[in-house]
N, C-alpha and C positions, 0 to 999 in steps of 0.2 A: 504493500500500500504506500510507505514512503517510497518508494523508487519510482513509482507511480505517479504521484504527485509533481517529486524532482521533474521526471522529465517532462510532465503535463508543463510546469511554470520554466521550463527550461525554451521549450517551444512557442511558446507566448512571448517572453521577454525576443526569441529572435523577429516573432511575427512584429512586435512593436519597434523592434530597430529598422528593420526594413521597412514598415512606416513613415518613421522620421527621414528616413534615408531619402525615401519617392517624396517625400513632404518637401526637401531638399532640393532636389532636385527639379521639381516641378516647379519651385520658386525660382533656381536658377534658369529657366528655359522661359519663363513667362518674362522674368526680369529684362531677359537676352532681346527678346521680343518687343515689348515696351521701350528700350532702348535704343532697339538698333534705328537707324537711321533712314529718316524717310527718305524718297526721291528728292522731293521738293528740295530739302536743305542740300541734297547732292549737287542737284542740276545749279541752284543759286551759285552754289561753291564752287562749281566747276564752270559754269558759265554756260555753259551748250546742253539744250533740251536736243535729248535724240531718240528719234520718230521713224518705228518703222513699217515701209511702205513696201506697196507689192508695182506699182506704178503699171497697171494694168486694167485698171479698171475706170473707164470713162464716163460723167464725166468727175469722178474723185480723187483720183489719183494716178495724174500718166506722165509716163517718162517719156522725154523727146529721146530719141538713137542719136542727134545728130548733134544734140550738148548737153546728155546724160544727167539732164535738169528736169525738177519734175514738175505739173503744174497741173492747175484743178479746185475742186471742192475744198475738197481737205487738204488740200497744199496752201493753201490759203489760211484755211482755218487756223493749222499747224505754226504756219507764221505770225499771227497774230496772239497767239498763245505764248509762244516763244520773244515775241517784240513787250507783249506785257509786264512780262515776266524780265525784263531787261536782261534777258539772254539771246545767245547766236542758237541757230536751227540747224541740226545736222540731219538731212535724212539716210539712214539706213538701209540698204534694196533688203525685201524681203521677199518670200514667197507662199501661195497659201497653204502648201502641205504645210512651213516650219511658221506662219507667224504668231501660230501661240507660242511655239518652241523660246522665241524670240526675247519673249515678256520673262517666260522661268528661268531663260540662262541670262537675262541681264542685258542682251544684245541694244536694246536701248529699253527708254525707261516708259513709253508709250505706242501705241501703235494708231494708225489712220485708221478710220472709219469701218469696223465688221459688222457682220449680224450676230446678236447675243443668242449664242444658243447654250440648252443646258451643259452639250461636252462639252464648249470650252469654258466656260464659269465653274468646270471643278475644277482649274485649276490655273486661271486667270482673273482678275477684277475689272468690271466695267463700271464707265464714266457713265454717268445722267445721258440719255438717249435726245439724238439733238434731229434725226431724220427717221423719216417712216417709208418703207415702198412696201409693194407688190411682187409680187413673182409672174412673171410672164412667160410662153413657151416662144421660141424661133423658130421657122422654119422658112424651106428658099419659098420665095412668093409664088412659083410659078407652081408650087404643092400646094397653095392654100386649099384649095378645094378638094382634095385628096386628105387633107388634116386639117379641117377648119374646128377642131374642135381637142381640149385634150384631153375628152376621151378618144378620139380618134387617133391619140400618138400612144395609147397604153395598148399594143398589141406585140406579139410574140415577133412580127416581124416588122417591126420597127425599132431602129436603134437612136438611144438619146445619148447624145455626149456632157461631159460633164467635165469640170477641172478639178483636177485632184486640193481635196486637200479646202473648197468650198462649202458654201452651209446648204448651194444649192446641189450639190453632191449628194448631203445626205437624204436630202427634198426627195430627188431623183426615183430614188430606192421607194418613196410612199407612193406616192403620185403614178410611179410605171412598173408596177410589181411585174406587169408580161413583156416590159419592152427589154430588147435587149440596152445594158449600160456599158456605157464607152467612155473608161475618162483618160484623160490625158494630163501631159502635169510639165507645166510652166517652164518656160513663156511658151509653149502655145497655148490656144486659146479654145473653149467648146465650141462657138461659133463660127471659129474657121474649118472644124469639121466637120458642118454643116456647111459652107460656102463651097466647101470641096467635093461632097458629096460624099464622104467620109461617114456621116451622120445623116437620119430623118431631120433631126429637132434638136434642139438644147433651152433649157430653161435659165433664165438669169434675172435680176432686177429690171423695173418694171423701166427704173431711171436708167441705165446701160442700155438696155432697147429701145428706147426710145433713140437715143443717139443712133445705136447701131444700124437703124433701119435709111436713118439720113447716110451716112456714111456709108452704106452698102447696100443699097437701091434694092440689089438682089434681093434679101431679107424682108420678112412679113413678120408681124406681131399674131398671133392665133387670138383670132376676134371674139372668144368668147369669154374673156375677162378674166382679170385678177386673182392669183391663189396667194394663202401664208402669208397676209402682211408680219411686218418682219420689220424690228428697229433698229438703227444703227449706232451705236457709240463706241469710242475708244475702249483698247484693251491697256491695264495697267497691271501691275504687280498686286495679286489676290490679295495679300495681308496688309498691306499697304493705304490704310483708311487715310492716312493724312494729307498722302497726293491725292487720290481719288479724290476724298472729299472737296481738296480745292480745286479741282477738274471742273469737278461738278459745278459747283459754284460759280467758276468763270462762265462756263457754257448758260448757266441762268443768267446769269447776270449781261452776257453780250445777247441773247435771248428776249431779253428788256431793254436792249440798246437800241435793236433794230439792227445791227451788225447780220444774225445769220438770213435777217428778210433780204439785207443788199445781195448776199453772196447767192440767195436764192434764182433773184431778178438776172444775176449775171448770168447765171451757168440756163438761165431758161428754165430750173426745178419748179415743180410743185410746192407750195404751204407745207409746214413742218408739224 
């Protein structure tokens, strides 16, 4: 009975050390947390806000080839963010398999304009949503009556392209459970493998197509309306409340300026 006992309170007294131990420990890691350093006080200190883009996507963000300068929506945006903040803007080429990657390994400290969807919110933070679109399908013009509809593009023998590594990627998969999927991955583009004949169709924002159809004649919009609206704001570092928060805030507050109605009017957008 005493041996009993001993080792009853022998095992307890370890159970409560390990306790204090995790008790320890979890204060140092929370501490770590709490302390470590936001973006914000980085980017001040270092001077240079860096932003990364995929410069592909019109009209938000495109890179000229011919002086590897990018310009657009959120190229815009991005500067004006960066000029507030009395820092220099550096953009970072990214692409859309890696530009969560981007955000977790540090590659810069913000990204242009995505769609918030649940995969990447496990394991990125987004800013206050400053645009709204649609999802629309493509297809060549001279098909439209052959797929004026999309259900008429969910068929076993029809193929939709798609770019690796998009949120309309994962759309693709709901929307064409019969078609075949075709993705491709950057720089090229879903829409050229459809101008190629590569592709039936490709789905993309409502705001991309709409340009795309001026710029390639060829191209139709499939007229029978709107899927997944779908909001856009930056991607930041998940744990990271402090930048976030003032992200957010700037984007309210130039929101109330009339700032994103100009930048609306220019690029030809829709209300926010």
């Amino acid at each position: 009975m005493g041996q009993y006992a001993f080792g009853f309170n022998g095992k307890k007294k370890v159970k409560e050390k390990m306790k204090k131990i995790l008790a320890i420990i979890s204060f140092l890691i929370i501490s770590t947390v709490a302390n470590a350093e936001s973006k914000l006080q980085t980017i001040k200190k270092n001077g240079e806000l860096r932003v990364g883009t995929t410069g592909d996507w019109d009209p938000m963000s495109m890179k000229d080839p011919a002086t590897n300068k990018y310009k657009g929506f959120d190229i815009d945006v991005m500067k004006e963010l960066a000029k507030d903040m009395g820092v220099k803007v550096k953009f970072v080429p990214a692409e859309w398999k890696t530009i969560v990657a981007g955000i977790t390994a540090d590659r810069y400290d913000i990204s242009t304009s995505v769609t918030k969807t649940p995969k990447r919110a496990e394991v990125a933070g987004f800013t206050s949503t400053y645009y709204k679109y649609g999802t629309v399908p493509l297809v060549l013009k001279k098909n439209l009556k052959k797929f004026p509809t999309w259900k008429s593009l969910n068929n076993k023998k029809v193929t939709i392209a798609t770019t690796l590594g998009t949120s309309q990627e994962e759309k693709a998969k709901e929307f064409f459970p019969k078609s075949k999927l075709k993705s491709v991955e950057a720089p090229a583009r879903d829409f050229q493998e459809v101008l190629a004949g590569r592709a039936d169709g490709n789905i993309t924002s409502s705001t991309e197509a709409n340009k795309l159809v001026i710029k390639y004649p060829q191209l139709a919009i499939v007229p029978d309306g709107e899927k997944n609206p779908a909001f856009l704001a930056m991607m930041v570092p998940k744990n990271d409340k402090t930048w976030n928060n003032y992200v957010s805030k700037w984007i309210k507050d130039k929101k109330a300026s009339g700032f994103f109605k100009s930048l609306l009017a220019k690029y030809d957008l829709k209300s926010l």
